[in-house]
N, CA, C and O atoms as CSV, one atom per row, in Angstrom:
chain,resi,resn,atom,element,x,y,z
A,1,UNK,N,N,89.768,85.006,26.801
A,1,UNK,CA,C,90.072,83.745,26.139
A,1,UNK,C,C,90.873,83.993,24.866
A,1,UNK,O,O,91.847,83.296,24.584
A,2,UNK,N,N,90.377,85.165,23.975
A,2,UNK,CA,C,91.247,85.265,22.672
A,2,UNK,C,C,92.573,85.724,22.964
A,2,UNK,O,O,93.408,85.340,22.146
A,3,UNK,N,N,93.138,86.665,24.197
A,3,UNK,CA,C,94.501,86.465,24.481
A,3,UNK,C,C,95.682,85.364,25.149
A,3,UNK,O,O,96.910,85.319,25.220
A,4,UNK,N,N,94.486,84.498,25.596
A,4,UNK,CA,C,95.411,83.218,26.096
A,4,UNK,C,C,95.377,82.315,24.733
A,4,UNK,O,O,96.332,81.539,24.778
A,5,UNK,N,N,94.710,82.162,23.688
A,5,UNK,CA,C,94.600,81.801,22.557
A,5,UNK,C,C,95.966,82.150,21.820
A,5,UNK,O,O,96.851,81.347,21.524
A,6,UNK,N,N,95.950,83.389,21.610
A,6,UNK,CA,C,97.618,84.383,21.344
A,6,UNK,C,C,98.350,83.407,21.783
A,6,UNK,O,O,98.929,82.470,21.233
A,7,UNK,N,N,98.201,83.899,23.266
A,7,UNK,CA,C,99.516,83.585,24.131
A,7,UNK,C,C,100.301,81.954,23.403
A,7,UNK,O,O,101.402,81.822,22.867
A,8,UNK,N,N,99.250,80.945,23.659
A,8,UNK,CA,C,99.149,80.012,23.285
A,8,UNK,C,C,99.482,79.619,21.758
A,8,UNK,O,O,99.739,78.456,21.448
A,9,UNK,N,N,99.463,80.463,21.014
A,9,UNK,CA,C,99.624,80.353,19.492
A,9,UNK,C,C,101.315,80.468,19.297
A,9,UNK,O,O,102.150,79.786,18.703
A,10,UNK,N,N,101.362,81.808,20.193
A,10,UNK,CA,C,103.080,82.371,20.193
A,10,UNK,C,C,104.173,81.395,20.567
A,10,UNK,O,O,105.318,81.169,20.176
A,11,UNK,N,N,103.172,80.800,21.688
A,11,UNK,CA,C,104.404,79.592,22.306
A,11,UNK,C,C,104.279,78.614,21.578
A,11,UNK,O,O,105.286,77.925,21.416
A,12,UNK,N,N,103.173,78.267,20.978
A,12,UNK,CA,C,104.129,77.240,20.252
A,12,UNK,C,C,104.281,77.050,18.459
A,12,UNK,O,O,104.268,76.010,17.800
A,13,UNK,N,N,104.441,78.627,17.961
A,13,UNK,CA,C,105.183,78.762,17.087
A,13,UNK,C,C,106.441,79.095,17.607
A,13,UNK,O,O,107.248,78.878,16.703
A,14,UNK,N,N,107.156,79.611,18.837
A,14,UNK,CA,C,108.188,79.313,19.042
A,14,UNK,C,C,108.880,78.134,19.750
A,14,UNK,O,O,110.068,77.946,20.013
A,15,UNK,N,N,107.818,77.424,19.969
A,15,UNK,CA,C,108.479,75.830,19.973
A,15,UNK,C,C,108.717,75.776,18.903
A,15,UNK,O,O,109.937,75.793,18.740
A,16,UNK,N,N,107.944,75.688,17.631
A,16,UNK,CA,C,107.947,75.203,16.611
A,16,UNK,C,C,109.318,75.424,16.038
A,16,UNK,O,O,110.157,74.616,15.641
A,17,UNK,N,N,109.320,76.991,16.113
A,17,UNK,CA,C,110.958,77.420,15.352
A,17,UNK,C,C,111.659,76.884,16.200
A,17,UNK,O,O,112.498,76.636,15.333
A,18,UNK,N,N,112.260,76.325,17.401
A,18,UNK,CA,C,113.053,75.916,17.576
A,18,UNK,C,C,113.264,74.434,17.454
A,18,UNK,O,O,114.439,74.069,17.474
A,19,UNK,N,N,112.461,73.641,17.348
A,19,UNK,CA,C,112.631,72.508,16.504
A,19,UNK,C,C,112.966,72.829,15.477
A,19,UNK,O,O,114.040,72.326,15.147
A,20,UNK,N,N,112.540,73.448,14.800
A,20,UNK,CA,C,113.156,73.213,13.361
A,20,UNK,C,C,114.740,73.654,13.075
A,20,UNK,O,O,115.569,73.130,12.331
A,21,UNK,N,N,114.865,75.064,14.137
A,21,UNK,CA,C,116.751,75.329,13.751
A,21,UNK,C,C,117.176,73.679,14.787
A,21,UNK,O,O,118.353,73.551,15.124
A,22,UNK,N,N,116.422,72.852,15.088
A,22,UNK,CA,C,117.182,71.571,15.870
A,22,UNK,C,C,117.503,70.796,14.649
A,22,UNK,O,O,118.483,70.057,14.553
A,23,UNK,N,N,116.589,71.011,13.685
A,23,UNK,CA,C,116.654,69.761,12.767
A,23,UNK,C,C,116.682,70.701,11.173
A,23,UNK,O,O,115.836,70.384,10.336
A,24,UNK,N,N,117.479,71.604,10.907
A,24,UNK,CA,C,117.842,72.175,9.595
A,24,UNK,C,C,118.740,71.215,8.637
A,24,UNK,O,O,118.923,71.379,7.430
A,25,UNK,N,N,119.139,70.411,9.272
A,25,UNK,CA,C,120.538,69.649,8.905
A,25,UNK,C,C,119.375,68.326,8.236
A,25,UNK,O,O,119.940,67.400,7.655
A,26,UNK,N,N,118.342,68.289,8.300
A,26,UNK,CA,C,117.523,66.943,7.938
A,26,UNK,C,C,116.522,66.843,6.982
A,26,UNK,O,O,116.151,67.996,6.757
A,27,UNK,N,N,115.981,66.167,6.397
A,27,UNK,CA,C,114.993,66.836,5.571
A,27,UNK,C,C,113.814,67.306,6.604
A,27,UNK,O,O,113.424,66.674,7.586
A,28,UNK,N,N,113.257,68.815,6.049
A,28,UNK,CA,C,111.912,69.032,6.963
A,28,UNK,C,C,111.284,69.526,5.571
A,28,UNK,O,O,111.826,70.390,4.882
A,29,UNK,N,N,110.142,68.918,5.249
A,29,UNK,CA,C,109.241,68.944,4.430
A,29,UNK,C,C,108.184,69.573,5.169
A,29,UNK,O,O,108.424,69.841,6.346
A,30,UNK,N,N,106.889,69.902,4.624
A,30,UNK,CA,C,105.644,70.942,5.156
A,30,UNK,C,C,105.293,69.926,5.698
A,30,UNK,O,O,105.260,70.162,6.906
A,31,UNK,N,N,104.922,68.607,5.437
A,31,UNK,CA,C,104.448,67.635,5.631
A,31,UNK,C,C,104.963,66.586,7.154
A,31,UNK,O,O,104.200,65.959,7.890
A,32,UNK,N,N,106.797,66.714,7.275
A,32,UNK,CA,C,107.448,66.462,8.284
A,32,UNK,C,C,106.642,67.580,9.095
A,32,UNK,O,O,105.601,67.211,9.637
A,33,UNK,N,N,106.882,68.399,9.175
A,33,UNK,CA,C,106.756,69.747,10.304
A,33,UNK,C,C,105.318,69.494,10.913
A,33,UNK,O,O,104.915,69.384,12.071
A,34,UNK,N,N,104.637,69.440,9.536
A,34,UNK,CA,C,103.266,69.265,9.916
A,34,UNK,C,C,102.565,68.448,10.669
A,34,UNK,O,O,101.501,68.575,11.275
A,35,UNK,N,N,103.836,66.998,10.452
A,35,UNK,CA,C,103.206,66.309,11.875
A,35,UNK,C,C,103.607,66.463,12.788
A,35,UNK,O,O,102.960,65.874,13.653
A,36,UNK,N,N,104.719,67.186,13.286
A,36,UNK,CA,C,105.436,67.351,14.510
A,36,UNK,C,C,104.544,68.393,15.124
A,36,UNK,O,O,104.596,68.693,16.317
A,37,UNK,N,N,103.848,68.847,14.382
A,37,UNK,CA,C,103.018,70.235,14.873
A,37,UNK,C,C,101.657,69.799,15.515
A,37,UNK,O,O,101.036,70.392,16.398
A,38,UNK,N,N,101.273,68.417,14.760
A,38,UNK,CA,C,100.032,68.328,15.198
A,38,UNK,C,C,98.807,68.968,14.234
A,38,UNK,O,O,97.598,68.785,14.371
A,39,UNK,N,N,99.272,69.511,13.551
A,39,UNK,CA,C,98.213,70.625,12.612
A,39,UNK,C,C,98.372,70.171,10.850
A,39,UNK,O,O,99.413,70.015,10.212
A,40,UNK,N,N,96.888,70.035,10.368
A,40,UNK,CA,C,97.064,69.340,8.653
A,40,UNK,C,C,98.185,70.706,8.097
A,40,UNK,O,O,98.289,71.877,8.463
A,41,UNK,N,N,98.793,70.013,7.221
A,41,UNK,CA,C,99.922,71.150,6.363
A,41,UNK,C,C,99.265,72.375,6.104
A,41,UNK,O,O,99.835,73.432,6.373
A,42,UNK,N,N,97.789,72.347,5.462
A,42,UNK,CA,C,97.244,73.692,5.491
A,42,UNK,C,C,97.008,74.495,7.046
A,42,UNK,O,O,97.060,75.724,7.004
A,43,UNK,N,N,96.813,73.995,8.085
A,43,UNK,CA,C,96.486,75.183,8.824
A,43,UNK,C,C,97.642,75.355,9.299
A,43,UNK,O,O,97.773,76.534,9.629
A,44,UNK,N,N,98.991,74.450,9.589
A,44,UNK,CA,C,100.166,74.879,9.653
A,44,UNK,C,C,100.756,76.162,9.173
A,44,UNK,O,O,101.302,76.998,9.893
A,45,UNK,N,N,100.588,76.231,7.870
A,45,UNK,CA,C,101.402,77.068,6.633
A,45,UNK,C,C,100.470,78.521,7.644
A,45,UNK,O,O,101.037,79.299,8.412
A,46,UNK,N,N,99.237,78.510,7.373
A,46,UNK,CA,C,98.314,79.823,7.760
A,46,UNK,C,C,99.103,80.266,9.278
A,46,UNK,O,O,99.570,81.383,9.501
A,47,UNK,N,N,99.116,79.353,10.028
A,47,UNK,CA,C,99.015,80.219,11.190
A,47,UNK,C,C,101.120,80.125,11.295
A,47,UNK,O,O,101.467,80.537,12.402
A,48,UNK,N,N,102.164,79.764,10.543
A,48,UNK,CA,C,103.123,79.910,10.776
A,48,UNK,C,C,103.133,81.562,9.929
A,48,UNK,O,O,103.633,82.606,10.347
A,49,UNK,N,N,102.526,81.361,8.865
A,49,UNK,CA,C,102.614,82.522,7.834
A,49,UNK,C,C,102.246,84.194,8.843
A,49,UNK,O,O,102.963,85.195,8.827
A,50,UNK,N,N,101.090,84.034,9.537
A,50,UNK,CA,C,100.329,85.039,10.373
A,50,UNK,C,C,101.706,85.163,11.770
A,50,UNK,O,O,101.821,86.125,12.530
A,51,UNK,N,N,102.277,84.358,11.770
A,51,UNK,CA,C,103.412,84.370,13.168
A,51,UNK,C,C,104.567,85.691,12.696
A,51,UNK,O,O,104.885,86.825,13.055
A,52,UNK,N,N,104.844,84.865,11.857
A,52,UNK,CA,C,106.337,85.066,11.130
A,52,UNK,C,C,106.713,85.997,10.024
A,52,UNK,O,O,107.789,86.535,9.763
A,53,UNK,N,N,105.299,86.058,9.320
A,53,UNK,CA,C,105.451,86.985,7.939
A,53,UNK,C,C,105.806,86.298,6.963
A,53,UNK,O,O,105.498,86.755,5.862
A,54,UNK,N,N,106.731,84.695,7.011
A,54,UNK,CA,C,106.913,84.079,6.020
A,54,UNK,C,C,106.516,82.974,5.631
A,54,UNK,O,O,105.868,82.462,6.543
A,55,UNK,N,N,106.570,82.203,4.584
A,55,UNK,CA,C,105.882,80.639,4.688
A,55,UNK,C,C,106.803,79.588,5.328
A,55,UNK,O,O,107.950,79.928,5.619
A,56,UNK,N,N,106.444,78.518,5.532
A,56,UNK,CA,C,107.182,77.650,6.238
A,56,UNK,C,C,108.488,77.192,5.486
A,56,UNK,O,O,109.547,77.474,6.045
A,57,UNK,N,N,108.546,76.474,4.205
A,57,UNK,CA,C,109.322,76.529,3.196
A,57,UNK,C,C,110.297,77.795,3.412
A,57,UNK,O,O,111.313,77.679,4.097
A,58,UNK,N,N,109.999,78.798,2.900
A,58,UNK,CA,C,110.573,80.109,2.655
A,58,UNK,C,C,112.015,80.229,4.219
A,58,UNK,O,O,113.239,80.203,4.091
A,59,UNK,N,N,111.378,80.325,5.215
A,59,UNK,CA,C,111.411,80.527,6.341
A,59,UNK,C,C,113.113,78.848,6.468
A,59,UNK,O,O,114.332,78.774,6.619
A,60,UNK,N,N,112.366,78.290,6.344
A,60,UNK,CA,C,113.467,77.333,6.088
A,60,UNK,C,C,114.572,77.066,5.997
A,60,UNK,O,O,115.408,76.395,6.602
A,61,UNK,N,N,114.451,78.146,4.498
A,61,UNK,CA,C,115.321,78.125,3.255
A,61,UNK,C,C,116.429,79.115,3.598
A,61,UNK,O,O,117.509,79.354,3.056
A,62,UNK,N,N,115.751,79.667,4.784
A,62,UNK,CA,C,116.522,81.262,5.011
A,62,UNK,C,C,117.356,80.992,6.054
A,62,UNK,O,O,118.459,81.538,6.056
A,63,UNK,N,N,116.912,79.926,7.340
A,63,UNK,CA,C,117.621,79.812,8.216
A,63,UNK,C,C,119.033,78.992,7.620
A,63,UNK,O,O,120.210,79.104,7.964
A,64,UNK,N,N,118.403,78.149,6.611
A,64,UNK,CA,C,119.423,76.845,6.662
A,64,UNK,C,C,120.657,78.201,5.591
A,64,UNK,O,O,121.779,78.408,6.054
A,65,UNK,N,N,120.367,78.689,4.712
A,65,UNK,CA,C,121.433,80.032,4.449
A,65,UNK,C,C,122.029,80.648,5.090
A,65,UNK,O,O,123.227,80.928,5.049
A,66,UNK,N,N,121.251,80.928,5.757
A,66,UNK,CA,C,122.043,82.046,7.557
A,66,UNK,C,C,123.152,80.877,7.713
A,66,UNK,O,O,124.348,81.013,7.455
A,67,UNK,N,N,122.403,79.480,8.273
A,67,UNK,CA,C,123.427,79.035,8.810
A,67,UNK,C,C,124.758,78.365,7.706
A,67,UNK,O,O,125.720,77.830,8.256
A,68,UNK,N,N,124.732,78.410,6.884
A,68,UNK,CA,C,125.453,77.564,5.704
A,68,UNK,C,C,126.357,78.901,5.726
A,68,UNK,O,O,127.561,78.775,5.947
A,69,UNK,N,N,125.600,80.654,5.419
A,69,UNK,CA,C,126.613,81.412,5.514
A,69,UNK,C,C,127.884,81.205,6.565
A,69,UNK,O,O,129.089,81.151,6.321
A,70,UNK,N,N,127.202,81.112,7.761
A,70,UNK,CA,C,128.124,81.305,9.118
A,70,UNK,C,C,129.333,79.948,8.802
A,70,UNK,O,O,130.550,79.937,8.988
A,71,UNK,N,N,128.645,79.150,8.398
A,71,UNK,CA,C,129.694,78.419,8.318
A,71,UNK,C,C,130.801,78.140,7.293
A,71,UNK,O,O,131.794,77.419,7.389
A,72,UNK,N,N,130.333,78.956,6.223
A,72,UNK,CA,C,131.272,79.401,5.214
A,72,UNK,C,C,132.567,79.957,6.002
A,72,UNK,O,O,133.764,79.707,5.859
A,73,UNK,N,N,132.203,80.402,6.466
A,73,UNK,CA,C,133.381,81.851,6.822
A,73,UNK,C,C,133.798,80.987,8.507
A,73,UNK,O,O,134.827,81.391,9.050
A,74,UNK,N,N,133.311,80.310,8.945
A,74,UNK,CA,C,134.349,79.454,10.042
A,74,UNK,C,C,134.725,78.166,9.708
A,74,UNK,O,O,135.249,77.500,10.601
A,75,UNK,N,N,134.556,77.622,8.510
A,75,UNK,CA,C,134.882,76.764,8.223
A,75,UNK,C,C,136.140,76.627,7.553
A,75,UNK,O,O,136.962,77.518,7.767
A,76,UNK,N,N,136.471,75.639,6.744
A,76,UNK,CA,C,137.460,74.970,5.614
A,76,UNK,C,C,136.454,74.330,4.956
A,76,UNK,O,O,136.699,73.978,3.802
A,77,UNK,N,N,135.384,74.097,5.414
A,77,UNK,CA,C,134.944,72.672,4.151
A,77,UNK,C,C,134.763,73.375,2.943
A,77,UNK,O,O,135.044,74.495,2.516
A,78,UNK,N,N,134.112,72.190,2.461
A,78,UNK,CA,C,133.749,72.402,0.757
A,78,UNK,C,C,132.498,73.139,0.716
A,78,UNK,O,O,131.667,73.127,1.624
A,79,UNK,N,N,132.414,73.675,-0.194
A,79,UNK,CA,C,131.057,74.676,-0.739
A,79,UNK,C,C,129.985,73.251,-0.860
A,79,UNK,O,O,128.796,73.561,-0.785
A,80,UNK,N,N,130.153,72.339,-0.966
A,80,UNK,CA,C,129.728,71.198,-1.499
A,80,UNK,C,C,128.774,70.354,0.124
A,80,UNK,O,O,127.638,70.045,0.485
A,81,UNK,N,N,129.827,70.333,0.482
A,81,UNK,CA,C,129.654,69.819,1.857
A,81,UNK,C,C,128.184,70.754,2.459
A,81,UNK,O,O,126.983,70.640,2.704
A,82,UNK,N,N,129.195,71.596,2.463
A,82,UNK,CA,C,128.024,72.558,3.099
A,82,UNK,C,C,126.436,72.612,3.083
A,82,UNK,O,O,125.522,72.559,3.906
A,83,UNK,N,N,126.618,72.765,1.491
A,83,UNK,CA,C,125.299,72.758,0.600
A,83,UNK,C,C,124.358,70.975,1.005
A,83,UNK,O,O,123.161,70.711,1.120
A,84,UNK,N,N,125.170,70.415,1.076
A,84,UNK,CA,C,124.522,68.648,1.185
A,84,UNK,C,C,124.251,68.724,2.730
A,84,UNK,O,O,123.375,67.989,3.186
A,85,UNK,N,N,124.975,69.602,3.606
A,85,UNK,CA,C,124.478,69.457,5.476
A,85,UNK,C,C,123.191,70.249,5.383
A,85,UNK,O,O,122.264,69.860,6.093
A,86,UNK,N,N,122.992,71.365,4.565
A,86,UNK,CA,C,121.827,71.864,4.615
A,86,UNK,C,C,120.566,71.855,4.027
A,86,UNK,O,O,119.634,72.659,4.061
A,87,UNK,N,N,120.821,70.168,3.170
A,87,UNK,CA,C,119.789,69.859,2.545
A,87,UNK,C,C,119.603,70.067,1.307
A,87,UNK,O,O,118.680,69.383,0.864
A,88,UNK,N,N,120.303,71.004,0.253
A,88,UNK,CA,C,120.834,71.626,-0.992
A,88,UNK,C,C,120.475,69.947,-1.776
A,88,UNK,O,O,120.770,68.912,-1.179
A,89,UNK,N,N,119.823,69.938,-3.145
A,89,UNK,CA,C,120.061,68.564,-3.912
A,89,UNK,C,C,121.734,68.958,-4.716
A,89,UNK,O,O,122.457,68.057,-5.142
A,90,UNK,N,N,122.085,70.344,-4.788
A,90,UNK,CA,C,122.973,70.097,-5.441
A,90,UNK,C,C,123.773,71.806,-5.166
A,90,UNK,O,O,123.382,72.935,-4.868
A,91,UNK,N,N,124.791,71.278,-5.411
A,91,UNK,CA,C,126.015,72.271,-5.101
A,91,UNK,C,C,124.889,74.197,-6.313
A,91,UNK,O,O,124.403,75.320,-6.180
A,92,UNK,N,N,125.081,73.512,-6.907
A,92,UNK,CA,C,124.305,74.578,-8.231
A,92,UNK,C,C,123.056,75.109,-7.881
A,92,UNK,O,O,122.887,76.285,-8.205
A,93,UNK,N,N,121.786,74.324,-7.080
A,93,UNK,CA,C,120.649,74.565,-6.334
A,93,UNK,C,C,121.044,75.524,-4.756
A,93,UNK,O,O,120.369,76.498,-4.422
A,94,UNK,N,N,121.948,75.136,-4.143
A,94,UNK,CA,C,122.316,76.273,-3.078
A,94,UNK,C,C,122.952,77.123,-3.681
A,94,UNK,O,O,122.743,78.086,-2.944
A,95,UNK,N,N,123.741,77.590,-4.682
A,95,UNK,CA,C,124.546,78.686,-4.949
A,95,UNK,C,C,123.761,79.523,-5.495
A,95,UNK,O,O,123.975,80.718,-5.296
A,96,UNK,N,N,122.335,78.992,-6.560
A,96,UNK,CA,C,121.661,80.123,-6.338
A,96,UNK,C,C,120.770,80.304,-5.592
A,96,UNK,O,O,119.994,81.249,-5.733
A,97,UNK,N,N,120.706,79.655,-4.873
A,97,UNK,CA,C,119.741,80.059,-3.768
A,97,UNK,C,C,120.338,81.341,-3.154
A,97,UNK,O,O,119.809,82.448,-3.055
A,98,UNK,N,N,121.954,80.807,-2.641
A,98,UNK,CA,C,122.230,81.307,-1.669
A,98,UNK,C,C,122.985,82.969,-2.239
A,98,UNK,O,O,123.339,83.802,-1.404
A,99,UNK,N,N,123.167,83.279,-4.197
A,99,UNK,CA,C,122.854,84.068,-4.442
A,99,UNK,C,C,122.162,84.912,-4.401
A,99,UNK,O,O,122.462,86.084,-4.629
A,100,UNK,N,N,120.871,84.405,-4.041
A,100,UNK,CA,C,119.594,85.046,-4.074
A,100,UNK,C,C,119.049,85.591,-3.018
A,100,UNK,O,O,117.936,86.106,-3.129
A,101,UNK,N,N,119.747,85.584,-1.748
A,101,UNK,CA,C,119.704,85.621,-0.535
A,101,UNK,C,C,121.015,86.825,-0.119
A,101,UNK,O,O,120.858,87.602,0.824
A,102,UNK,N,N,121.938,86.825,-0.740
A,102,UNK,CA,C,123.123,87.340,-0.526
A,102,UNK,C,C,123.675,87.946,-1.265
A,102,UNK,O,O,124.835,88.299,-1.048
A,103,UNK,N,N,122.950,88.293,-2.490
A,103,UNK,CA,C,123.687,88.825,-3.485
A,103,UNK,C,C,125.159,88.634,-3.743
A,103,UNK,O,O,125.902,89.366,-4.398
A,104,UNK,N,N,125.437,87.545,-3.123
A,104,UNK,CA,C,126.838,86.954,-4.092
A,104,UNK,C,C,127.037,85.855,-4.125
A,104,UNK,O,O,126.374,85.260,-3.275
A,105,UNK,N,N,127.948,84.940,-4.992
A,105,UNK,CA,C,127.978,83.552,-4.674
A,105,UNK,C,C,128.878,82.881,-3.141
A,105,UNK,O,O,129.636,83.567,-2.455
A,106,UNK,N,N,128.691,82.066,-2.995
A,106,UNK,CA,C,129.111,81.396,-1.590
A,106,UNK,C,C,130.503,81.432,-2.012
A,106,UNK,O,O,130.938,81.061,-0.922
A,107,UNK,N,N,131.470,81.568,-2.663
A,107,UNK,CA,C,132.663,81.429,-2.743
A,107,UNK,C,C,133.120,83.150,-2.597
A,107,UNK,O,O,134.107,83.296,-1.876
A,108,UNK,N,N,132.549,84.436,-3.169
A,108,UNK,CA,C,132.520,85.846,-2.822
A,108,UNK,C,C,132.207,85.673,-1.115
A,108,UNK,O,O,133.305,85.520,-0.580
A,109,UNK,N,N,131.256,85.647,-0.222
A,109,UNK,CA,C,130.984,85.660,0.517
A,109,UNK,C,C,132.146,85.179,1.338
A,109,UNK,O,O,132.514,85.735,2.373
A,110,UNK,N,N,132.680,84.156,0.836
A,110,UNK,CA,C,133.452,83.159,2.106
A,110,UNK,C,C,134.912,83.820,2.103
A,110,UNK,O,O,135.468,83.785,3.200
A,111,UNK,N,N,135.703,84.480,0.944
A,111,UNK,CA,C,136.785,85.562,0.629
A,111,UNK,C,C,136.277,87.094,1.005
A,111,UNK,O,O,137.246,87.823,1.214
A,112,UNK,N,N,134.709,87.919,1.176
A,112,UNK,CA,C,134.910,88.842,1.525
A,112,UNK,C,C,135.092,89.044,3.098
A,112,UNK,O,O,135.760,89.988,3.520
A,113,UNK,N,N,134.392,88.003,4.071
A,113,UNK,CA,C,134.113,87.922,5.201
A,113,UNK,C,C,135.553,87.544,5.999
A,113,UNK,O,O,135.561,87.396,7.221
């Protein structure tokens, strides 16, 4: 029973992640996720944290970067744009984020690549 439990846990934290790279572009709060999950925000956070290694937030923050990177570098848009598709409140709030993630600013990144 405790490995179909697993089994069962795995699948649908990877449902889970894939809803969420469905909906990076939207707001997902602990609280959004949490109802899509079915699970109060606290046992969410625990058993995404025990999946993944990261918190739900965190985890987030990283995809919607990944993807904001990729699209730096196939894009034309604005640093601006970008930052507002991925949920950013402000051009200045993703750049250091996405400093902080990349050790450079989104405008280095988008000229070294």
């Amino acid at each position: 029973v405790a490995r179909n439990k697993g089994m069962y846990r795995a699948s649908f934290i990877k449902e889970l992640i894939d809803w969420i790279q469905d909906n990076l572009e939207k707001p997902l709060s602990i609280n959004i996720v949490a109802r899509k999950s079915g699970y109060s925000p606290w046992h969410l956070q625990r058993l995404f944290k025990e999946a993944t290694g990261d918190s739900l937030a965190k985890y987030i923050r990283k995809e919607r970067l990944q993807n904001a990177a990729s699209d730096l570098v196939n894009s034309h848009r604005s640093i601006a744009d970008i930052a507002c598709q991925y949920q950013f409140d402000s051009h200045q709030s993703f750049s250091r984020a996405f400093k902080k993630m990349f050790a450079m600013t989104p405008t280095s990144y988008r000229k070294k690549k």
